[in-house]
C-alpha positions in Angstrom: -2.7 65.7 2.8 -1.9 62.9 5.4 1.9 61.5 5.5 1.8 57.8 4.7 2.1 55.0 7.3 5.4 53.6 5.5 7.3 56.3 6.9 6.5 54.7 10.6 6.4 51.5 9.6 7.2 48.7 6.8 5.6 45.3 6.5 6.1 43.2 3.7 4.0 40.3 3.1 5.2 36.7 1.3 4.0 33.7 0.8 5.0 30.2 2.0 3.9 28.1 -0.6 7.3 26.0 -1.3 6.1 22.7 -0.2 7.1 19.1 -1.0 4.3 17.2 -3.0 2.0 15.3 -1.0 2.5 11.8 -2.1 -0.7 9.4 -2.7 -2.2 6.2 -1.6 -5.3 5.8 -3.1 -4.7 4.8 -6.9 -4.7 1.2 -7.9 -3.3 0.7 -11.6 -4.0 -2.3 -13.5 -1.3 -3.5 -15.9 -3.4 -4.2 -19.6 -2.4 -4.2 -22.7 -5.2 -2.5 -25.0 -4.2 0.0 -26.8 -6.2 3.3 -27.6 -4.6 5.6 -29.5 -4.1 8.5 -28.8 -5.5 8.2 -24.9 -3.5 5.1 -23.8 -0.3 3.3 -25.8 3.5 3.5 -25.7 3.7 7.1 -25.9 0.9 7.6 -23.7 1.4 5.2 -20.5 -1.4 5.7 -18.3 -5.1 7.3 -18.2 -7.1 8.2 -15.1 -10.8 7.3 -14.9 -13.2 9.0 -12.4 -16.2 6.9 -13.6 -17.7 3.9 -15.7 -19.0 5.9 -18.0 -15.3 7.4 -18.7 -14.1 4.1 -19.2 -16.7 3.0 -21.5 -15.5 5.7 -23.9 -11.9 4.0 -24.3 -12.9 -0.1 -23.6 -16.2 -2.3 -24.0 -17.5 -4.7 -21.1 -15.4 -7.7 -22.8 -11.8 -5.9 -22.1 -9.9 -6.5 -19.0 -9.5 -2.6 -17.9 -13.4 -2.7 -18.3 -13.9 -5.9 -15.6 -11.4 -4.7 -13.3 -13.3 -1.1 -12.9 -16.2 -2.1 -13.1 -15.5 -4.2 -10.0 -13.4 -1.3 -7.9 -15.8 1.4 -8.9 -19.0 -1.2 -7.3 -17.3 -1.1 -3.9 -18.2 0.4 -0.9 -16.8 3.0 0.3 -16.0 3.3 -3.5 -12.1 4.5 -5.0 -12.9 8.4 -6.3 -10.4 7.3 -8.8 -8.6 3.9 -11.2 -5.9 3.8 -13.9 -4.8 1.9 -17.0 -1.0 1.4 -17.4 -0.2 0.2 -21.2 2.4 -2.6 -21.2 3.3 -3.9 -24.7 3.4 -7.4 -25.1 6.1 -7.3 -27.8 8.8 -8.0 -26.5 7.6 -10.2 -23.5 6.1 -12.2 -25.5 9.3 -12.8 -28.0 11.1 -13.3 -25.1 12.3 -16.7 -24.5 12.6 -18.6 -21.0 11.2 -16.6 -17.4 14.0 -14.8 -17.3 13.9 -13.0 -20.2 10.1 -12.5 -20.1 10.5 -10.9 -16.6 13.4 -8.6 -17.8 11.1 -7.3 -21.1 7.7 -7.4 -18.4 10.5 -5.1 -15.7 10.9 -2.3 -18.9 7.4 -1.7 -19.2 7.1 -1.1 -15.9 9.9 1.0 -15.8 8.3 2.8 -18.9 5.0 3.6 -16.6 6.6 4.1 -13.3 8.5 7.2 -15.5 5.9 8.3 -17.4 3.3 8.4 -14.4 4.3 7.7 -10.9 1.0 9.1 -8.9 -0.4 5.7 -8.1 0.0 2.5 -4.7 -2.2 -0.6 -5.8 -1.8 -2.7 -9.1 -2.6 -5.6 -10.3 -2.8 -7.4 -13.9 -4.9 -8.1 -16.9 -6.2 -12.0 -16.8 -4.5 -13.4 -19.5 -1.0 -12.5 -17.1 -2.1 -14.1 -14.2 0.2 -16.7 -12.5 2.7 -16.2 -15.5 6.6 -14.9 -15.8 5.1 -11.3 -16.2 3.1 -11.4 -12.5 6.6 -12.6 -11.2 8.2 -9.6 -12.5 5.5 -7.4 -11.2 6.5 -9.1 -7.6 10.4 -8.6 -8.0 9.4 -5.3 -9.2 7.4 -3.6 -6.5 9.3 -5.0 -3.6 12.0 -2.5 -4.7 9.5 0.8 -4.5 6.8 2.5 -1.9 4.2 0.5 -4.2 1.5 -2.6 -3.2 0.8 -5.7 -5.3 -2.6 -7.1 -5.0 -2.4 -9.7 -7.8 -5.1 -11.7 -8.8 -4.6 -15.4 -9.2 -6.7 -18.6 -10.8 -3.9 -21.0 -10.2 -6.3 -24.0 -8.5 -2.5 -25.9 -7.3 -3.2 -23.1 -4.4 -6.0 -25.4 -3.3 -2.8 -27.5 -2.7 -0.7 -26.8 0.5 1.7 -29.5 -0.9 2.3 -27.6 -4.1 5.6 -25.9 -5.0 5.0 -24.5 -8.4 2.1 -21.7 -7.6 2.8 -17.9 -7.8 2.8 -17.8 -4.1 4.1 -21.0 -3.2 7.4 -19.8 -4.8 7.3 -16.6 -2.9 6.1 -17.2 0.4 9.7 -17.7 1.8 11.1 -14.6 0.3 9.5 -11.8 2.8 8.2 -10.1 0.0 5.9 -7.5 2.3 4.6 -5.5 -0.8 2.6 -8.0 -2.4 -0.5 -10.4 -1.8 -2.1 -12.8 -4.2 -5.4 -13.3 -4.3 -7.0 -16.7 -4.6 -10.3 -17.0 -6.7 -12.0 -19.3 -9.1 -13.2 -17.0 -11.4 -11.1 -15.6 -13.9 -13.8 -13.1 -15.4 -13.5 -12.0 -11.9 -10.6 -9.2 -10.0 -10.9 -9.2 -6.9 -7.3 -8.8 -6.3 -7.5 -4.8 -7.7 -11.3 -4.3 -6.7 -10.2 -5.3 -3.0 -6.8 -2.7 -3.6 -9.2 -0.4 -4.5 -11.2 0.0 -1.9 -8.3 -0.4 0.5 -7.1 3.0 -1.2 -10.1 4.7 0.2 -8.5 4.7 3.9 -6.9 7.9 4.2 -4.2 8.0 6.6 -4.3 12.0 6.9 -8.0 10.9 8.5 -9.0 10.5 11.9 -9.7 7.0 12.5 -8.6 5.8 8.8 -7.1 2.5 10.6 -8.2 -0.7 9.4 -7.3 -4.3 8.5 -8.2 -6.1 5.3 -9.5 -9.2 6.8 -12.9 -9.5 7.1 -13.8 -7.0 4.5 -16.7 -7.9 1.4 -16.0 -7.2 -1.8 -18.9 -6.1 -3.8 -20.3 -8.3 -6.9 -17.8 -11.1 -5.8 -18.8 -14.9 -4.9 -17.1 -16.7 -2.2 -15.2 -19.8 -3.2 -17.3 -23.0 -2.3 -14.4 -24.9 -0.5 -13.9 -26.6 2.4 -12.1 -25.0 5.4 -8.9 -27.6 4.8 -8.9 -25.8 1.1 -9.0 -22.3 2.7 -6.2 -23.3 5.0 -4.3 -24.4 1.7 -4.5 -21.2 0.4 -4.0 -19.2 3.5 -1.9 -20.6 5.6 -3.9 -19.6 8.5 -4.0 -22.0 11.7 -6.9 -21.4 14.5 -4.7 -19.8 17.2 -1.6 -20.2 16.1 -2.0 -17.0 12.6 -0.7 -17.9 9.1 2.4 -20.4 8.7 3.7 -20.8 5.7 3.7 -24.6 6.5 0.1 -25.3 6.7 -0.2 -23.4 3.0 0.3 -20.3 0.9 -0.2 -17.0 2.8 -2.7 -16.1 -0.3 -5.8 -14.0 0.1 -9.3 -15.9 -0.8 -13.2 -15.1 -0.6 -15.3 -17.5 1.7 -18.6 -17.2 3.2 -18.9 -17.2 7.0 -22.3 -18.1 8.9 -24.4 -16.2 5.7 -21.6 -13.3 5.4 -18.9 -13.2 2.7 -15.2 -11.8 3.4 -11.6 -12.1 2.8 -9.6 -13.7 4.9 -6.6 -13.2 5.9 -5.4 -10.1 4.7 -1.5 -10.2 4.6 1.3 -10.7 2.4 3.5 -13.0 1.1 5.3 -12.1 4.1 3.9 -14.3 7.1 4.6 -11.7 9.5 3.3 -8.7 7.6 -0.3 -7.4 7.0 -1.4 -5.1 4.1 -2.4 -2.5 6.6 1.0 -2.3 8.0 2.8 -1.8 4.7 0.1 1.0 3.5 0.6 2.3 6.8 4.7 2.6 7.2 4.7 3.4 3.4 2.1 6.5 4.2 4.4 7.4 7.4 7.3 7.2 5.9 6.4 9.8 2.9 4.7 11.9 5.3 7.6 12.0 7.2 9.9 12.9 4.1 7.6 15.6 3.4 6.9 17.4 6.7 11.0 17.4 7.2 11.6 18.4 4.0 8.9 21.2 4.2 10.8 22.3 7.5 13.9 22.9 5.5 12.1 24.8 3.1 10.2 27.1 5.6 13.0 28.3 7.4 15.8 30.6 7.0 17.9 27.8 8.1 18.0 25.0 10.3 20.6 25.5 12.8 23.0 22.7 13.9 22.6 22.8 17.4 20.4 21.8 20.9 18.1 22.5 21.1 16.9 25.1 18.5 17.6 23.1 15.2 17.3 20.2 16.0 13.5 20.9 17.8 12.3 21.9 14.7 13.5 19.1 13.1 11.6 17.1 16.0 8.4 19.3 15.4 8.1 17.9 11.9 8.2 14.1 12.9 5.9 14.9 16.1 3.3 16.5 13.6 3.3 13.3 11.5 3.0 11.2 14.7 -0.1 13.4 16.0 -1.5 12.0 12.7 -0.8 9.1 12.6 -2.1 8.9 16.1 -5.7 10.1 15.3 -6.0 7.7 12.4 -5.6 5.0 14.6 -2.8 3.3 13.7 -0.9 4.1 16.9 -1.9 1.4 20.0 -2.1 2.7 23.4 -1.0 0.2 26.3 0.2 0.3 29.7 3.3 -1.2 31.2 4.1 -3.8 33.2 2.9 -1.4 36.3 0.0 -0.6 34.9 0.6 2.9 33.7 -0.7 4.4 30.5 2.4 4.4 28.0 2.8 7.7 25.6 1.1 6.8 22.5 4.6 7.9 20.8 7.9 9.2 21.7 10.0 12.0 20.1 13.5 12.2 20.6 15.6 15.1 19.0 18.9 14.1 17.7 21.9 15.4 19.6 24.3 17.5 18.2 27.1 17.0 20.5 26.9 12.9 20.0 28.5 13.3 16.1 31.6 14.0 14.8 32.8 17.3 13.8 33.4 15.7 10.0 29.4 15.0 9.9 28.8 18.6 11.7 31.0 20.2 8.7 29.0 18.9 6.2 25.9 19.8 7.9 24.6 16.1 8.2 21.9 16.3 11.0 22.3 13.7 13.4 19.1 11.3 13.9 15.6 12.0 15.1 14.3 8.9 16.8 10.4 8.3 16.8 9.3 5.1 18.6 5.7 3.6 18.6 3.8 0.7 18.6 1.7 0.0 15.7 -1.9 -0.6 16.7 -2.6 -3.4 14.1 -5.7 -5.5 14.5 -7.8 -8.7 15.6 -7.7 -11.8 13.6 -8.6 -14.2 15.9 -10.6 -13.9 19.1 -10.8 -16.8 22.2 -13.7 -16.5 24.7 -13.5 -18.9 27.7 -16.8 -20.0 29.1 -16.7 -21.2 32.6 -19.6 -23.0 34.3 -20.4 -23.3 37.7 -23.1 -25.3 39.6 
């Protein structure tokens, strides 16, 4: 008979598994208003769809859910993943005047946002495009960690004069969470199959980095328009980026020496890429949740230097080392020539707050600083000649 080891010693094992919920990036929705009972209607908002041949079980190839995934699911790298969201028409479509029509359009979304929140990207059916219920889906996302890629057929983009287009009446109102894109086929979505495919960059990857510009989408024709058209629709001036000015700060589909791609990649915002929103939107959750995980994992987080608030500085410098290897973090040199930190992490100070914000146990601020990487749009190569 042997006397047990717990007389000499005790270990006790647990498990750390309270985590936050990683939030996602990947999903692009598309607003339609089919209903199949059952699967998809007011009581059941959304339904995921890993394939074609899982959507061909709820739609046939003349519905508008069908189009758009058929397009997203043909790109490459191809989305693992696309929903449905059911709006009903009801009520929008009673509605009289914009306003009204937004405010019934904003309820449904509301309605989905609660019922299902796990998805980034959307866009909307066809017969929605360039109307009071694409508005409201503008007005509507700016307000969330969301991106619209909306789809338009309006052909007064081909205008840069015009006033009364979707983005015209938007380009001057920073909205940074949504692009329209231009295209003259309206059996065609290239605003979600392009969102799609844009999901597929994965942030918590090394070297996930990317712009939107110059990408192909997959089954789509470029307009046939002349380069003072695509400026139209752009706004994008040789050398000088997009101006609101010179046209619309729209997305379109041209064909450049034999190869197709988007150009110009940014939002209705002329300072503001898509890559840049996808990429602050992924930082910022990731940052939510690695702090918030750090609260969770330990006893407690104590209110001084530098113990607490190091661990507090741990969780935004774990975020930062991914966001570095993704890419999405430049490297540069100052003014001397010497290689910059590719981020800084500063812990807050608990001495610079007041005793009030100490009593309550309000943390005072960690401060991250970095330069985004971003991306080339335009490249100048000066040929000198000598004899």
């Amino acid at each position: 008979m042997t006397v047990p080891i717990s007389r000499f010693v005790n270990v006790n094992v647990s498990r750390s598994d309270r985590f936050a919920t990683v939030e996602g990036f990947g999903v692009a929705l598309l607003f339609q208003s089919k209903a199949v009972t059952g699967q998809l209607d007011a009581t059941h908002r959304t339904k995921v769809y890993g394939s074609m041949d899982e959507v061909a079980v709820d739609f046939v190839g003349t519905d508008a859910f069908y189009k758009a995934a058929e397009q997203a699911f043909s790109q490459r790298p191809s989305p693992t993943q696309v929903k449905a969201g059911f709006v009903s028409l009801t009520a929008y479509t009673a509605a009289s005047g914009d306003l009204a029509k937004k405010a019934a359009f904003k309820l449904e979304l509301d309605a989905i946002e609660d019922a299902d929140g796990g998805w980034y990207w959307s866009d909307v059916e066809a017969p929605l495009r360039d109307t009071a219920a694409a508005q409201a889906l503008i007005e509507w996302t700016q307000a969330r960690r969301k991106f619209a890629s909306i789809t338009s057929n309006d052909v007064k983009l081909e205008d840069g004069t015009d006033t009364t287009n979707i983005a015209a009446r938007n380009k001057l109102s920073s909205f940074d969470r949504t692009r329209i894109f231009y295209h003259t086929d309206p059996e065609q979505y290239p605003g979600f199959a392009n969102a799609a495919k844009l999901g597929t960059f994965n942030f918590d990857q090394e070297g996930a980095g990317y712009t939107a510009k110059f990408k192909a989408v997959e089954g789509l024709a470029p307009i046939d328009k002349r380069s003072s058209v695509v400026q139209a629709i752009t706004g994008f001036v040789p050398a000088l980026g997009r101006d609101p000015a010179a046209g619309h700060l729209a997305d379109t589909y041209v064909d450049t020496k034999g190869v197709a791609l988007v150009v110009e990649g940014g939002t209705l915002d002329k300072d503001v890429f898509i890559d840049e929103t996808h990429a602050t939107d992924w930082l910022a959750a990731r940052m939510e949740e690695e702090t918030f995980n750090a609260l969770l994992a330990n006893k407690r987080v104590p209110m001084d230097n530098p113990r607490g608030m190091a661990i507090l500085a741990a969780a935004a410098e774990a975020v930062m080392v991914r966001a570095d290897r993704a890419g999405i973090v430049a490297r540069y040199t100052d003014d001397n020539g010497e290689i910059q930190p590719a981020f800084t992490v500063t812990p807050g100070d608990v001495t610079t707050i007041s005793a009030a914000q100490r009593k309550q146990r309000i943390a005072p601020a960690t401060q991250v600083t970095f330069r985004y990487a971003g991306a080339v749009h335009y490249a100048t190569v000066n040929i000198t000649v000598e004899f």
